[in-house]
C-alpha positions as CSV (number, residue, x, y, z in Angstrom):
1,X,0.0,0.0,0.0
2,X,2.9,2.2,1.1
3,X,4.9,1.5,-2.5
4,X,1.4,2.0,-4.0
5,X,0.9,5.7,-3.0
6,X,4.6,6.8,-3.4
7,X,4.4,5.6,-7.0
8,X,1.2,7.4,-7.6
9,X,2.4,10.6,-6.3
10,X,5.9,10.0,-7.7
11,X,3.9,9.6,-11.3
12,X,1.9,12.8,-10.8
13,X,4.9,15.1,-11.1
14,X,7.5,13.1,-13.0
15,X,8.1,10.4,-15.9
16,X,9.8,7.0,-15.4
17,X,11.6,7.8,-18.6
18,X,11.8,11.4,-18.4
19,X,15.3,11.2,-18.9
20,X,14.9,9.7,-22.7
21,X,13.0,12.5,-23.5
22,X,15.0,15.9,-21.8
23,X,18.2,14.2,-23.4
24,X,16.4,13.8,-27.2
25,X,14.2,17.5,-26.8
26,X,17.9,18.6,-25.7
27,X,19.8,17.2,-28.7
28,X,17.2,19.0,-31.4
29,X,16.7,22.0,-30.0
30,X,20.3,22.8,-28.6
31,X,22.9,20.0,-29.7
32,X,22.3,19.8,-33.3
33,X,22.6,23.1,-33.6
34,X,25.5,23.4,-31.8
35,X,27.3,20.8,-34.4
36,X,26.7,23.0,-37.0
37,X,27.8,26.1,-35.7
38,X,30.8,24.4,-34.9
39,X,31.3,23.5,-38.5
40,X,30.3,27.4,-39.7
41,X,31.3,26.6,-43.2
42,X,32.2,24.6,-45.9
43,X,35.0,25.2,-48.0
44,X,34.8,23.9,-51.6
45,X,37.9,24.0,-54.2
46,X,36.8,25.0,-57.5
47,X,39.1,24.0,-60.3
48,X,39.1,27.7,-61.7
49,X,40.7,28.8,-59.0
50,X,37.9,30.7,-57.7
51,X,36.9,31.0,-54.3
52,X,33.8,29.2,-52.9
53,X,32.6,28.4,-49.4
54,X,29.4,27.1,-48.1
55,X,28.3,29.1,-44.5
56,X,26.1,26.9,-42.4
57,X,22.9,28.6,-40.5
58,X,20.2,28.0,-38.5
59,X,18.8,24.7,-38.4
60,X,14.8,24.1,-38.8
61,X,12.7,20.8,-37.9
62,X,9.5,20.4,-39.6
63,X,6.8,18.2,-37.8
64,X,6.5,14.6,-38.5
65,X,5.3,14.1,-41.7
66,X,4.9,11.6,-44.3
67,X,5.1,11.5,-48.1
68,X,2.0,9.4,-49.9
69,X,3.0,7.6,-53.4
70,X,0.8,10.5,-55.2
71,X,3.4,13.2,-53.9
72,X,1.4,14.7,-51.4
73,X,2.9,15.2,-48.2
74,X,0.8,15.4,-44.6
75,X,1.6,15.4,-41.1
76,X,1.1,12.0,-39.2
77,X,0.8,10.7,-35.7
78,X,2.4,7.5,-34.3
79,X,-0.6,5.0,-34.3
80,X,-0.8,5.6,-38.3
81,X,3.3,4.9,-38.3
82,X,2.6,1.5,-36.4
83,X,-0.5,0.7,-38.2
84,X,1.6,1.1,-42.0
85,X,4.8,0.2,-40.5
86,X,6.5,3.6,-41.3
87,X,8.9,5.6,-39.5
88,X,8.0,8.5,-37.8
89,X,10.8,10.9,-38.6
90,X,10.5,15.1,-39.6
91,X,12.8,16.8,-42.5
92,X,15.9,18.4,-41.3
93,X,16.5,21.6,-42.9
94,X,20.0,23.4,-42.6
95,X,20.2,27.1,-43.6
96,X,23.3,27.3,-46.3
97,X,24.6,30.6,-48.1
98,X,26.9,30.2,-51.3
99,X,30.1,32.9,-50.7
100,X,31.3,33.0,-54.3
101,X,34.5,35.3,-54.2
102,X,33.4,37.2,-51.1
103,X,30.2,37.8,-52.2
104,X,27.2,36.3,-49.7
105,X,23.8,35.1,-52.1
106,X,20.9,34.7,-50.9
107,X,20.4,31.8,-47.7
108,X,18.0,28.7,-48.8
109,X,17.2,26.2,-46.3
110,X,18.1,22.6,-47.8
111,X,16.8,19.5,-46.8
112,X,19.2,17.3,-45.7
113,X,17.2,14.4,-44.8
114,X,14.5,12.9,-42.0
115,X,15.4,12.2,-38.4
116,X,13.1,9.8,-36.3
117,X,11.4,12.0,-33.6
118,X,10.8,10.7,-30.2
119,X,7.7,9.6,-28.9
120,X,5.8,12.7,-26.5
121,X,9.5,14.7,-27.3
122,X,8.6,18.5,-28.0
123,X,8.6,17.8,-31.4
124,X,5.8,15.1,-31.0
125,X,2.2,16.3,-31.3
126,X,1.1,13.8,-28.7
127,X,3.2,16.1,-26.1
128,X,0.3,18.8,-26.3
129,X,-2.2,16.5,-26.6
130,X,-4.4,15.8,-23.3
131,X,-6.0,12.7,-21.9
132,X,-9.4,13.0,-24.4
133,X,-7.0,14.0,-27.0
134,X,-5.1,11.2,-27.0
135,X,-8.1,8.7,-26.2
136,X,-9.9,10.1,-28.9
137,X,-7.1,9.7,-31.7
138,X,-6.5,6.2,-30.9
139,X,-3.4,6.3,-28.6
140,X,-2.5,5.2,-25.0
141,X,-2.8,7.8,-22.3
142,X,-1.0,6.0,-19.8
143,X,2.1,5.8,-22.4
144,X,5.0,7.9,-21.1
145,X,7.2,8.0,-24.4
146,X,10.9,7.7,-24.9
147,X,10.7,5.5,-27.8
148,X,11.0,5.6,-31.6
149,X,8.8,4.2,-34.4
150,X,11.2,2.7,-37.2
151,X,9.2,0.8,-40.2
152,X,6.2,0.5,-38.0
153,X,8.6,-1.3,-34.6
154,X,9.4,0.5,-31.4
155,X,12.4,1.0,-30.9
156,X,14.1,2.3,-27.3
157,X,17.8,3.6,-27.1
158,X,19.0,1.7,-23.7
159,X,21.4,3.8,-21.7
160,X,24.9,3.1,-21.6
161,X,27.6,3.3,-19.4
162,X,30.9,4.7,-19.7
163,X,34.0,6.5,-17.6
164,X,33.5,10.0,-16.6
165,X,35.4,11.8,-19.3
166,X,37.6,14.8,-18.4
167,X,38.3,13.4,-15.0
168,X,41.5,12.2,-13.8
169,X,41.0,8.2,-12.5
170,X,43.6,6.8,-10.4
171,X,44.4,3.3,-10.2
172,X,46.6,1.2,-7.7
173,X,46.7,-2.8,-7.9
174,X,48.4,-3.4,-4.7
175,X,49.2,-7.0,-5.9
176,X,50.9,-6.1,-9.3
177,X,52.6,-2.8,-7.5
178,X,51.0,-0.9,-10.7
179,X,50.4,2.7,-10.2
180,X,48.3,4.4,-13.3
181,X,46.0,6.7,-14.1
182,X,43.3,7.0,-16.5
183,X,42.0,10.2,-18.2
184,X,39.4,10.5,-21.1
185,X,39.7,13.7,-22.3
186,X,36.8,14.9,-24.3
187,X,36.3,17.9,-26.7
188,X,33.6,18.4,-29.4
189,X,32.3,15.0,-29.4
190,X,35.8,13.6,-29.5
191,X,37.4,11.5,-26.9
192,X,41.1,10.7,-26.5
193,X,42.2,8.6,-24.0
194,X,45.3,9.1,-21.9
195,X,47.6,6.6,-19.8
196,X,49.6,7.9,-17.5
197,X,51.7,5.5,-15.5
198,X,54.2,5.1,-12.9
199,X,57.5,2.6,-13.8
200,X,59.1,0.5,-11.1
201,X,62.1,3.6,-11.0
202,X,59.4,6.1,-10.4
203,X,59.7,7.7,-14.1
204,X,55.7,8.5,-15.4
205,X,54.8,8.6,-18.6
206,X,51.7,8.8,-20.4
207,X,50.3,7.1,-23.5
208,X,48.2,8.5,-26.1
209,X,47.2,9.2,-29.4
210,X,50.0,8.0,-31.9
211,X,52.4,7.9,-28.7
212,X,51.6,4.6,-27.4
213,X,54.1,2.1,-27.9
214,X,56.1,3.6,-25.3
215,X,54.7,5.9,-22.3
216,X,56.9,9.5,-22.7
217,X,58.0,10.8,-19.4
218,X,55.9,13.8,-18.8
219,X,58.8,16.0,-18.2
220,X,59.7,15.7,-21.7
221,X,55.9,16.5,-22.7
222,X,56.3,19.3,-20.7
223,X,59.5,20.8,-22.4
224,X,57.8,20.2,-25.7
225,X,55.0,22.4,-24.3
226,X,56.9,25.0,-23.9
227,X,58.6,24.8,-19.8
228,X,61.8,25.0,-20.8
229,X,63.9,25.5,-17.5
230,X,63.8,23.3,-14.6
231,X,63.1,26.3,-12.7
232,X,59.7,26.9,-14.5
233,X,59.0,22.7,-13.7
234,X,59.9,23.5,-10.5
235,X,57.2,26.0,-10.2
236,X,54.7,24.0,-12.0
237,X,55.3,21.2,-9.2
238,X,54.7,23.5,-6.0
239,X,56.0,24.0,-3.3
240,X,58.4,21.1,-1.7
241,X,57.9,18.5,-4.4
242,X,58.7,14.9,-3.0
243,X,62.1,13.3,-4.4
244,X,60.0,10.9,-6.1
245,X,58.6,13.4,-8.4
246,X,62.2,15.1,-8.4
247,X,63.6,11.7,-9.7
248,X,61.8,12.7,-12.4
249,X,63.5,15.7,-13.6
250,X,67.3,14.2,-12.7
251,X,66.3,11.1,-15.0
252,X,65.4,13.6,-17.9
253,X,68.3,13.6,-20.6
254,X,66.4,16.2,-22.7
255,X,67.4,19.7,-21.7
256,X,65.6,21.9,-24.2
257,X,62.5,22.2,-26.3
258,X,64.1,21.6,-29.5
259,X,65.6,18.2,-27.9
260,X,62.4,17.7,-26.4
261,X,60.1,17.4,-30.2
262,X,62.9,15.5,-31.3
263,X,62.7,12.9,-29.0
264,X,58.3,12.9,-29.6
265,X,59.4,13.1,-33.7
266,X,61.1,9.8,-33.4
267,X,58.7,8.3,-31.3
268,X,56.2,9.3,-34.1
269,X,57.9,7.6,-36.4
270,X,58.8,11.1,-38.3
271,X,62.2,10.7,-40.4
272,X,61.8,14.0,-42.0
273,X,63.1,16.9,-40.0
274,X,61.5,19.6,-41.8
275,X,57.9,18.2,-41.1
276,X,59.2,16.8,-37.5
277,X,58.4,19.7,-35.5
278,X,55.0,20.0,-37.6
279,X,54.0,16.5,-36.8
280,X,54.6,17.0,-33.0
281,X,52.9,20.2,-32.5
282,X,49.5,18.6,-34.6
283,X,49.9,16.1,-31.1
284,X,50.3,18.0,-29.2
285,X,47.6,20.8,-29.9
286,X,44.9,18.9,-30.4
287,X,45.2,15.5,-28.9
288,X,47.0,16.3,-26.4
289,X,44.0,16.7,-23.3
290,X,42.0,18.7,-25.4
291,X,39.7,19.3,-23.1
292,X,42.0,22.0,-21.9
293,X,41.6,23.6,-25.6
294,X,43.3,23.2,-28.9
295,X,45.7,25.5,-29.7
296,X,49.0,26.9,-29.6
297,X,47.9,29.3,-26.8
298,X,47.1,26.0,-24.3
299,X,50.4,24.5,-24.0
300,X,51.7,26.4,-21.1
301,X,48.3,25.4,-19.3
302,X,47.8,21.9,-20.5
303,X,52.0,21.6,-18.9
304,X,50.8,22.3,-16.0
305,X,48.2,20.3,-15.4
306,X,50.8,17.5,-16.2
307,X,52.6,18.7,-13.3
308,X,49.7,18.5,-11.0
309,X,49.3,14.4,-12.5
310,X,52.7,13.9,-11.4
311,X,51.7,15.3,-8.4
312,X,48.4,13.2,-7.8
313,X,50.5,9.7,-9.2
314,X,53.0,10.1,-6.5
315,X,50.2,11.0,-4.1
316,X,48.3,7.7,-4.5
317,X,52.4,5.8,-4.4
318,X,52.4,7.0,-1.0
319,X,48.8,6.1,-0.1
320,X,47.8,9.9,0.3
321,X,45.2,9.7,-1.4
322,X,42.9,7.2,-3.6
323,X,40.3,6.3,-6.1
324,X,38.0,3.5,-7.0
325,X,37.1,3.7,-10.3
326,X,34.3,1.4,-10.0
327,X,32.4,4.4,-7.4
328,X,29.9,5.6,-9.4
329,X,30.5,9.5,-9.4
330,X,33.2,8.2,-12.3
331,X,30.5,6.5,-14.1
332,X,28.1,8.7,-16.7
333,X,25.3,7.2,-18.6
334,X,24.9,8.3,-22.0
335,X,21.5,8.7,-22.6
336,X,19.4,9.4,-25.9
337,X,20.7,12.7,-26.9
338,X,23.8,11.7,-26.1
339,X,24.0,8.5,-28.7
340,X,22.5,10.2,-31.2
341,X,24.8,13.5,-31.3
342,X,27.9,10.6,-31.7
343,X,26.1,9.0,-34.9
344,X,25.3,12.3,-36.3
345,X,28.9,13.9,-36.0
346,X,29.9,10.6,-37.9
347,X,27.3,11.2,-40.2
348,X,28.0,15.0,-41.2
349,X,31.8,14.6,-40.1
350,X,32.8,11.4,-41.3
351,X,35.2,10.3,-44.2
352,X,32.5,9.8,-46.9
353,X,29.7,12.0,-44.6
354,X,27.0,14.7,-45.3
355,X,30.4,17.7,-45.5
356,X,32.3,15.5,-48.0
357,X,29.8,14.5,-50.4
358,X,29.1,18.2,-50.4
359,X,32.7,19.1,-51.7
360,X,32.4,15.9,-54.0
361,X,29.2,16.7,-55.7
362,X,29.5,20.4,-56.0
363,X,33.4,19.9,-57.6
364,X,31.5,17.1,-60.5
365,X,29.3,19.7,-61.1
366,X,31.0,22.6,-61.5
367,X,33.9,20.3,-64.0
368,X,30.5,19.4,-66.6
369,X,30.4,22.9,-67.0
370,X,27.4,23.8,-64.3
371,X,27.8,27.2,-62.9
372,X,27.1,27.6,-59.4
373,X,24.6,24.9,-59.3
374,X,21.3,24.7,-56.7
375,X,22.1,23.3,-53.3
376,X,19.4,21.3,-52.5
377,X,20.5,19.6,-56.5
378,X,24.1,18.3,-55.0
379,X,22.7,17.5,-51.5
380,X,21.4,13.6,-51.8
381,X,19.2,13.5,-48.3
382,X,19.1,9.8,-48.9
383,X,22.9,10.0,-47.0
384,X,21.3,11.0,-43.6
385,X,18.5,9.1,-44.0
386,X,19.5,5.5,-44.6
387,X,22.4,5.8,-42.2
388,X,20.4,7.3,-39.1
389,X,17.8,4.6,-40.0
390,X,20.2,1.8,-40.6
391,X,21.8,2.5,-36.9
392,X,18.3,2.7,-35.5
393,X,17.1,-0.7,-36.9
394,X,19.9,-2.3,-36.8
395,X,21.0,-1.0,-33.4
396,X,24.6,-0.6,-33.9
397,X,26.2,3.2,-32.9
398,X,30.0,3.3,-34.1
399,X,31.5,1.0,-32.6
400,X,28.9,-0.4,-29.9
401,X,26.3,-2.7,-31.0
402,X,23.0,-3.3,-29.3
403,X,22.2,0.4,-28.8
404,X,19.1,0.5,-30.1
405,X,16.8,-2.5,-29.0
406,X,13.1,-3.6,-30.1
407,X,10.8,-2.0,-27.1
408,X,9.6,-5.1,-25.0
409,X,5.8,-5.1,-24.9
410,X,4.8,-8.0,-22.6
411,X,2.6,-5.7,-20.1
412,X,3.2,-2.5,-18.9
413,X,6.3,-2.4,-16.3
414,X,8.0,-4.4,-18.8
415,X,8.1,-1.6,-21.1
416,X,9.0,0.9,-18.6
417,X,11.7,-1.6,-17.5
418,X,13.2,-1.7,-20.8
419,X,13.6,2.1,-21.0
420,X,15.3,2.2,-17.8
421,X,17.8,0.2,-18.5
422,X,21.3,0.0,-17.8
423,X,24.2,-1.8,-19.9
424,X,28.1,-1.7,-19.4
425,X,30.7,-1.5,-22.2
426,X,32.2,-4.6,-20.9
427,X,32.7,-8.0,-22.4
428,X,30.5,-10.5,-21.1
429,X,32.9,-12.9,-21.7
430,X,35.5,-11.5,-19.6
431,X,35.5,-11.9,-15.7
432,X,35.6,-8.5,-14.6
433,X,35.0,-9.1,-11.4
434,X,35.3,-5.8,-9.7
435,X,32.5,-4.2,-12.1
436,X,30.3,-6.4,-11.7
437,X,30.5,-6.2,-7.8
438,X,27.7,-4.6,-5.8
439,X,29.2,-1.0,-4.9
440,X,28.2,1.2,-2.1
441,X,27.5,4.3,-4.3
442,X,24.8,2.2,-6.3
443,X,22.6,3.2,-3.2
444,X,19.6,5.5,-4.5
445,X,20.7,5.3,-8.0
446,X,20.6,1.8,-9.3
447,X,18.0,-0.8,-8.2
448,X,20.1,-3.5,-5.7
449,X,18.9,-6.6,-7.1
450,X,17.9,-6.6,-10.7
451,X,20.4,-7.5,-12.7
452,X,20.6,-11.0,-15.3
453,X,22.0,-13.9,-14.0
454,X,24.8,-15.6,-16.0
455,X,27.5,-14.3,-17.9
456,X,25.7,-10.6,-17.9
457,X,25.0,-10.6,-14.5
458,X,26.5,-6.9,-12.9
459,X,26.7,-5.5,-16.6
460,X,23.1,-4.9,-16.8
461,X,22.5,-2.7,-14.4
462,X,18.2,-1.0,-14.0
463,X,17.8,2.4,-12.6
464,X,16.6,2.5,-9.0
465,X,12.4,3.1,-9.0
466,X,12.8,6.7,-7.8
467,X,15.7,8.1,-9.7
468,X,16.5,10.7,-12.0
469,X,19.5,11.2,-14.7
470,X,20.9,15.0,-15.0
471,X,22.0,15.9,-17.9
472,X,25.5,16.9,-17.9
473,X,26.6,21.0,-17.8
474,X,28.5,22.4,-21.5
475,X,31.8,23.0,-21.0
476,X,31.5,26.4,-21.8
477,X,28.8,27.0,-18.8
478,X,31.5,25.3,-17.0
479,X,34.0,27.9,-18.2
480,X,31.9,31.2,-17.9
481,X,31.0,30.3,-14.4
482,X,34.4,29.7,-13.5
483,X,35.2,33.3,-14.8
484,X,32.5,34.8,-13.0
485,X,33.6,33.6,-9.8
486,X,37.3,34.6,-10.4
487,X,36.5,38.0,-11.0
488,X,34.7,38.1,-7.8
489,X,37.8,37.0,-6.6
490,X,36.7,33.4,-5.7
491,X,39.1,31.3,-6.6
């Protein structure tokens, strides 16, 4: 009786699958865009030497519509999409203006292709729709959403689970004597992972990017940055830095910068000097903790945040401090919004995506002897389409697989079951024993007891009854807040 009540009241005022839903109205109305500002134009190389670019706008979202075989086009609602096994999807409009040789024409908004649209999202009409509504145009009003309709199936995007990125993750195996550390740094939808680790003389080094067959001592990393006395390291440490961490500076046979890209050159693989110094500042701009920025004018900062890793490694040798990584304030769940903005940057980004096949198609044009041709006329929407839809129906994003999942229907908490689920990364044919472990911190979040038994059981985790997922803060906000309170002198 007691459970009975809470859930009714919980119900009132909140969605067991609200989460789906914030993530997806997030991604359309704020995400996408931001992708596309972040491309801000398209530069196409004419063969008569003329300049062309391609400046990206605002993006616009029609309703969900649907095009009959006599050409007519009308807006639908899901029970028709089910009933004719369609997909309820809008048109995705992106405002483009052709800049031939400096001079702007006039903006058109090309379609670019349909996106499926979320069950009761913001873009559903079901949303504004109440009770009678609902009743009286055939759908459920008990149906909270957070689904998609893909040739006539539901279709649910089951959250995932992944390390905290831009977070520095220590790691001690008392009975290997291995001291690392683990960092995903994360900028733009891109994530590089860094290694740092702690050899049995007491060098660290870090791995990343190309620079993975062997871990480079972070002193060297920071010379290349741009530190280029010992006194400047010295700084960068703080005050009374351990011998340990001083071992680290006496070891060091590079004594200047130049000796410093040398040493990452050949590591590279660069034989060439005259692109060597080229090749190591690409690294070490943009994959290099991007997080921190890309750019020449982020060295001296992202150097200094290695000193404060050396710092935190030789902390956790000395059992100062330490970390778990399996508490779960390292763990993020990517929800929705979250998958889809990956599969989209692949889409627009990728080798043979939406940007390229631009350049490709307006370039054939242009050599038959077209003159500035229409842009809707070299944009084939089919592109976006069949590859959002393939990864949707077949339910493989990048490089994870069972993503997207056919919603289970059995009875009602089934279905809400489904969209509050919870899978790990991890192969389940691995022992991984640690992960799959019971952990303090699931407490509140993640239900105790429901999980698969067999080889899945603790990899499929289910959100406790009564929690929520926050989505995560830009970071931007991150950064503008951060200003704000230094300039009131917080620090």
């Amino acid at each position: 009786m007691i459970l009975k009540t809470f859930l009714d009241e919980y119900s009132k005022n909140n969605k067991f699958v609200e989460h789906h839903i914030k993530s997806f109205d997030d991604f359309m109305g704020r995400r996408l865009q931001k992708i596309i500002d972040e491309i801000k134009e398209i530069e196409i190389e004419l063969p008569t030497q003329e300049n062309l670019k391609i400046k990206l706008g605002q993006v616009k979202i029609e309703p969900p519509i649907i095009k009959e075989s006599d050409g007519s086009i009308r807006e639908i609602l899901p029970i028709e999409a089910r009933l004719r096994n369609l997909t309820y999807s809008s048109s995705l409009f992106i405002e483009m203006t052709p800049v031939f040789e400096d001079v702007e024409q006039e903006p058109v908004f090309v379609n670019v292709g349909k996106f499926p649209i979320m069950i009761k999202s913001d873009l559903c009409k079901l949303s504004k729709m109440s009770k009678e509504e609902l009743i009286e145009v055939g759908e459920d009003p008990t149906d909270q959403g957070g689904y998609f309709i893909i040739n006539g199936i539901e279709r649910v995007l089951v959250l995932s689970e992944e390390i905290a990125t831009n977070r520095l993750i220590l790691q001690k195996k008392e009975s290997k004597n291995l001291i690392s550390a683990r960092l995903d740094s994360k900028f733009r939808g891109y994530t590089q992972r860094h290694v740092f680790e702690r050899d049995d003389i007491g060098i660290i080094g870090v791995r990343f990017a190309n620079l993975r067959n062997k871990a480079v001592p972070l002193i060297t990393l920071m010379k290349a940055l741009g530190i280029k006395t010992d006194k400047e390291i010295m700084e960068a440490l703080g005050k009374n830095p351990s011998e340990e961490i001083m071992l680290n500076l006496y070891m060091s046979e590079i004594t200047t910068q130049e000796e410093a890209i040398t040493y990452l050159g050949k590591q590279l693989g660069v034989r060439k000097q005259e692109k060597m110094q080229e090749r190591v500042e690409n690294i070490l701009d943009n994959y290099l903790l991007p997080h921190i920025g890309q750019g020449q004018d982020k060295r001296i900062a992202k150097a200094k945040y290695l000193a404060k890793v050396m710092t935190k490694i030789n902390m956790l040798y000395n059992d100062e401090i330490r970390d778990d990584i399996d508490h779960y304030s390292f763990k993020r769940l990517k929800l929705a919004g979250d998958l889809l903005e990956e599969i989209i940057r692949s889409i627009i980004l990728g080798r043979w995506g939406l940007v390229a096949r631009l350049q490709y198609n307006y370039q054939k044009m242009i050599k038959r002897g077209r003159r500035l041709p229409s842009l809707q006329s070299i944009i084939i929407t089919d592109v976006l389409t069949k590859q959002i839809m393939r990864s949707m129906a077949v339910g493989s994003f990048k490089d994870q697989t069972g993503v997207s999942q056919r919603l289970e229907r059995s009875n009602f908490t089934r279905a809400l079951d489904h969209m509050r689920n919870i899978v790990s990364p991890l192969s389940a044919s691995q022992s991984h024993f640690e992960a799959r472990e019971l952990h303090a911190t699931h407490w509140g979040r993640l239900c105790l007891v429901r999980t698969p038994e067999g080889q899945n059981i603790g990899l499929r985790k289910f959100l406790a009854l009564g929690s929520d997922v926050i989505s995560s803060v830009d970071d931007e906000e991150v950064d503008k807040i951060r200003t704000t309170l230094n300039n009131l002198g917080i620090k």
